[in-house]
N, C-alpha and C positions, 0 to 999 in steps of 0.2 A: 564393370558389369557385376551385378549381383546374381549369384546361384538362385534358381528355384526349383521348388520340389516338383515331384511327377514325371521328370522326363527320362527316357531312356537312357541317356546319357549323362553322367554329370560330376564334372571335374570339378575339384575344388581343390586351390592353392598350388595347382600345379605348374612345374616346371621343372627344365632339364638344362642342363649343363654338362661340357665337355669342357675338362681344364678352369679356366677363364673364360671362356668364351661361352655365353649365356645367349643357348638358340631360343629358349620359350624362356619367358619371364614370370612370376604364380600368375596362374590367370584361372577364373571361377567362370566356367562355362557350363550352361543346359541344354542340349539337345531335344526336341520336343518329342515325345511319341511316335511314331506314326510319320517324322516328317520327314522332308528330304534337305539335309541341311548340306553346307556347303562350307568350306574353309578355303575362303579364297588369299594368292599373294605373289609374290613374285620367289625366286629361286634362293632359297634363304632366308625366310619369313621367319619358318618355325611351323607348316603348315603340317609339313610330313610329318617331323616329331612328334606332334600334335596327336595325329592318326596312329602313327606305333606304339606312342604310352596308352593309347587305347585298347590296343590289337595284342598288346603286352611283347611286342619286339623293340622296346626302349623300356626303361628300367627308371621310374622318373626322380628328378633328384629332391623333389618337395613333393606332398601334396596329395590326392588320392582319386582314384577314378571309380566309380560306381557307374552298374550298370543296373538299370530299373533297382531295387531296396542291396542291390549286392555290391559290397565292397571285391572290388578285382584287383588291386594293386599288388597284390602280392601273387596273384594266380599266374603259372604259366599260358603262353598262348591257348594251346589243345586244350585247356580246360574254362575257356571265358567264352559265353556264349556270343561270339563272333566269327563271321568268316572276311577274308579281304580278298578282293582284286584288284590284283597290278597291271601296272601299264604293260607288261611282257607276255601277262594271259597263264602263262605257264601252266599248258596244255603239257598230256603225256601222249609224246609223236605216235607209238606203239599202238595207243588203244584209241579204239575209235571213238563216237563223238558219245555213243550209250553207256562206254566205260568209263568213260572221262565224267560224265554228270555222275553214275555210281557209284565212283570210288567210295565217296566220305559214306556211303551208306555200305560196302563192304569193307570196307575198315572198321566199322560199329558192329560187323557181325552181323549184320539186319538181310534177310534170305533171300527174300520177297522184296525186290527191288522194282520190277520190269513199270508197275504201276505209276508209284514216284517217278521213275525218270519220265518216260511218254509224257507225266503230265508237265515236269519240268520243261520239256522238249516244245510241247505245245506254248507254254507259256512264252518261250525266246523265239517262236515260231520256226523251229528247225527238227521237225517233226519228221519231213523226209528227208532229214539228213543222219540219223541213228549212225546208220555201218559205213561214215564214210573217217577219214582218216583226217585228224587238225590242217594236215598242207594241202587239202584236198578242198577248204573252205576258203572266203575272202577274209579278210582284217577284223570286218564287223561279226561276221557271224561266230569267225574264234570267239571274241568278246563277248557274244553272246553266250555261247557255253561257258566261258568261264564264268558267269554270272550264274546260270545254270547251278552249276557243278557246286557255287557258293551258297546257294538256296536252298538248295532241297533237305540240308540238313538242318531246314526251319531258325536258323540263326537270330538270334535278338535283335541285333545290328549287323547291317553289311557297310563295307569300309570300301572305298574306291578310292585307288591311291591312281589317280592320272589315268584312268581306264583307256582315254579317247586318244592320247597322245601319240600317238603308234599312226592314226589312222591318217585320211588326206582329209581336206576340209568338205568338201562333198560330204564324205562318211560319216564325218564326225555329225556334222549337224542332223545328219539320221537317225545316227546312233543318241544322239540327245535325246531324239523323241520319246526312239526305243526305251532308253534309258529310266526314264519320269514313269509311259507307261505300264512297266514294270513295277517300278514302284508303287504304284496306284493300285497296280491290282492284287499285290501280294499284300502290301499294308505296313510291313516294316521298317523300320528306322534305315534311312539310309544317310552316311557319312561320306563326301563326297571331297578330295582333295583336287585342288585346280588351278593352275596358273592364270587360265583363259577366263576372263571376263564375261565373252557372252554366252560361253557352254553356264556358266555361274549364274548368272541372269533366268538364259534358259533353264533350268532343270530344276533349282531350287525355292524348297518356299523362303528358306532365311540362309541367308548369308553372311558371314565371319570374314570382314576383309583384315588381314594380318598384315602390320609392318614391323619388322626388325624385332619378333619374338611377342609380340602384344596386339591384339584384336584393336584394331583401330575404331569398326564402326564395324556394331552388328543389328540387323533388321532385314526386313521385305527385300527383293531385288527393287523393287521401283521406288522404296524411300531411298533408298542407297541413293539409287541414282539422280533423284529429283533434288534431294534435300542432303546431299554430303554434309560431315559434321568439318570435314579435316580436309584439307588442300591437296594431302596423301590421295584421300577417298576419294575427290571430285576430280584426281588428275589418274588414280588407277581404274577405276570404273568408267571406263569412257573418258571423252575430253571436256576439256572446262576453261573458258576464257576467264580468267581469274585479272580484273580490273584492280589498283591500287588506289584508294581514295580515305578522305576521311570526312569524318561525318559529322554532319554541320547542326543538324537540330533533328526533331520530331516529328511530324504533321500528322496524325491521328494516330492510325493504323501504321503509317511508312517510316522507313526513314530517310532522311534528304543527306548526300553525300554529295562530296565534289569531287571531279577527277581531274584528268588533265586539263577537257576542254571545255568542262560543263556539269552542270548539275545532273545526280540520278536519282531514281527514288528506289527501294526494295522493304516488303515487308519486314518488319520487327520482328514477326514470329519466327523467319524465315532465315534468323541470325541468332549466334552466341547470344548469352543474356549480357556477356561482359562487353558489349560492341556498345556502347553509347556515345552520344551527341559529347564530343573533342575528342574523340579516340580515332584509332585508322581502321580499317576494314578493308579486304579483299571482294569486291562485289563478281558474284559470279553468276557464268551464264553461260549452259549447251550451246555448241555451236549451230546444231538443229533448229532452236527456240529463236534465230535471230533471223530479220528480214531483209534484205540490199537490195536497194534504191538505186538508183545512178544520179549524181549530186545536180545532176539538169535537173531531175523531176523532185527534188526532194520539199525544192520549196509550193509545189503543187500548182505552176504557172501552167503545167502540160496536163492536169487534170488527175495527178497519181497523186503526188506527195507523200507526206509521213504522219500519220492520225495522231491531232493531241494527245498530247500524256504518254508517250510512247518513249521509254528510256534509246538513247540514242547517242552517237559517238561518229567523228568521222576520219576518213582514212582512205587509203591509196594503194589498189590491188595491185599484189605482189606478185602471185603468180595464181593459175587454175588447176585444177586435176578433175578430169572425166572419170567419175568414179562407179558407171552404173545408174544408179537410181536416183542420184543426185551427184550437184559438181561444189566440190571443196573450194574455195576460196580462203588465198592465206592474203590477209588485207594491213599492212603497217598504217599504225595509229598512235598523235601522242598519247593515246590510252592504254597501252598494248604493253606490257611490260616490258623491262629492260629487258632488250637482246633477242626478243621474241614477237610473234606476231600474232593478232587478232584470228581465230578460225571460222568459218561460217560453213554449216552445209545446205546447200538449195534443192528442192527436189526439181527433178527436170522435167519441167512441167510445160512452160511457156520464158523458155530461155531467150535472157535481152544479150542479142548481139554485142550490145555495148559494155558489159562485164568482161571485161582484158586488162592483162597485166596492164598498169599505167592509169588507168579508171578512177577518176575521183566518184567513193561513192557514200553513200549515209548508211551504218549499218543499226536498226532501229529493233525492239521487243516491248513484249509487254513487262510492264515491271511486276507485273505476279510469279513471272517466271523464274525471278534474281532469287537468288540465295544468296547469304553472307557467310563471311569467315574469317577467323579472328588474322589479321594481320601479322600477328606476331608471330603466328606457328607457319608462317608463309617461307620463310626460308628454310626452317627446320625440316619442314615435309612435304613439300612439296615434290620432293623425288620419288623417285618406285624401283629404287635398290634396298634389296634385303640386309640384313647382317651378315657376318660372313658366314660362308656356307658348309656351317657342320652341321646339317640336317643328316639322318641316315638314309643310308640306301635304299634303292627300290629292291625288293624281295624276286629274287628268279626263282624262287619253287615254290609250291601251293602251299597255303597256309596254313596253320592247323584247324582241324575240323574244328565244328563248333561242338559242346560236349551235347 
């Protein structure tokens, strides 16, 4: 990735290490203005690291962080316009929810507080909750004041190190919303650390998926997910039926691959530049994006079949899971990689009886839907284990103000 100018945020050349053991690799990141970006990865990425040589609670071992034309690398926390919230909230039990948002503004000496907070208050909408005490609220609303309590002292950047992690999943997806709208309405740069994919999706305009200390793929949540670059990407952001095949020639716009049992086509653009006609490729494809048939109607004697030109594969349901809105099918195919099986999700809409374990069926897409990927990084990353886990700690007491 290449650094550019104007954003809030912007790392260059950085990276940390403990001993040997190299948690961030230099990596040149911008954070945009105004945005709500997101450092997404699994537990040992490098994601947190990431956040505290920001927050200036990591000391980094290359490299330098600027925030809007200020160099901060060498500033202590209390003096970088930054404030953070951890997943722990680290509320003071003592004081209530009005003293809890004013500290960092009686800490500054600032008099005349009552104004700022109320509107703080109104803003997390816990406006009638002022004189009640942290154990006196639910999960979210804590959350919400320590958000609060994070803003009012106007910060440059706010940092969220796992904010939602605490909560159940009910709350959390609430708190997501909260979350964004907040954002939106105050306007400043928000850094967002996350294990969770779809909280990442949800909340974020751009997203930083991190494997093993290096930004694997960063963009939009819906390029991510439509158009992964890495086998990592299309296998942590969602699920990805990742076909093995190699590729046989050209035809305009497509390209024509073979797999196990038959020919497929997938855009060009839609693949590495380095995928070319006698090389291998990984043809992939959301398990959402695909259609099952039951191999009766496939050749269309019953009046259903499978519309020309529709990349297609077939296979023997394995098992089902009623999942709500739709039902998973895990389908074995000699397409399906070793040791593993084909995924489909179907919405349940007009469910065929005849989908059950044992099911010969045709699982068929469009081929605008495929994406490619280089075959060869298919072993390498395919997984979504981190490096090992010397990321630092989550912080249990409040951060320092912003100056």
């Amino acid at each position: 990735m290449t650094t550019e100018h104007g954003g809030d945020v912007r790392l260059t050349g950085i990276s940390k290490s403990y001993g040997s053991a190299v948690a961030v690799h230099p990596l040149d990141l911008t954070v945009p203005q105004g945005s709500f970006f997101a450092l997404l990865g699994a537990s040992g990425c490098g994601k947190t690291t990431t956040l505290r040589m920001i927050a200036g609670l990591e000391e980094p071992t290359t490299g330098t962080v600027l925030l809007g034309d200020q160099d901060v690398t060498a500033l202590p926390p209390y003096k970088r316009p930054v404030n953070t919230v951890f997943q722990s909230y680290a509320l003071f039990p003592h004081l209530d929810i009005f003293e809890n948002v004013a500290f960092g503004l009686r800490r500054r000496g600032v008099r005349s507080v009552r104004g700022q907070v109320e509107e703080m208050l109104d803003l997390v909408q816990l406006g009638d909750f002022a004189r009640r005490k942290p154990h006196q609220l639910s999960g979210g609303q804590q959350q919400r004041v320590a958000v609060a309590r994070a803003l009012i002292n106007h910060p440059k950047v706010l940092l969220l190190d796992e904010p939602l992690g605490a909560l159940d999943l009910k709350l959390r997806r609430q708190m997501q919303l909260e979350l964004k709208r907040i954002q939106t309405e105050v306007g400043i740069t928000f850094v967002h650390v996350t294990h969770d994919q779809e909280e990442a999706m949800t909340m974020a305009d751009t997203v930083a998926v991190m494997n093993r200390g290096r930004v694997e793929q960063l963009g939009a949540p819906a390029d991510l997910y439509d158009l992964p670059r890495t086998p990592f990407v299309a296998n942590f952001l969602g699920t990805s039926n990742l076909i093995g095949a190699s590729v046989e020639s050209r035809d305009g716009e497509d390209l024509v691959v073979r797999a196990a049992e038959g020919t497929l086509r997938l855009p060009a653009a839609r693949c590495p530049d380095r995928v070319v006609p006698g090389g291998k490729v990984l043809v992939g494809i959301r398990p959402e994006k695909i259609s099952l048939t039951h191999a009766e109607d496939a050749d269309g004697t019953a009046g259903v079949g499978v519309a020309a030109g529709r990349n297609r594969v077939t296979g023997t349901i394995a098992a089902t899971s009623f999942i709500g809105v739709s039902t998973q099918y895990l389908v074995d195919s000699p397409d399906a990689p070793a040791g593993s099986r084909l995924e489909v999700y179907v919405q349940n809409v007009e469910r065929d009886a005849r989908l059950v374990p044992g099911a010969r069926v045709v699982l068929h897409w469009n081929p605008a839907h495929t994406f490619g990927l280089d075959a060869d990084e298919g072993a390498a990353s395919a997984g979504v284990e981190g490096v090992e886990d010397v990321e630092g700690t989550e912080g249990g007491a409040p951060a320092g103000e912003a100056a």
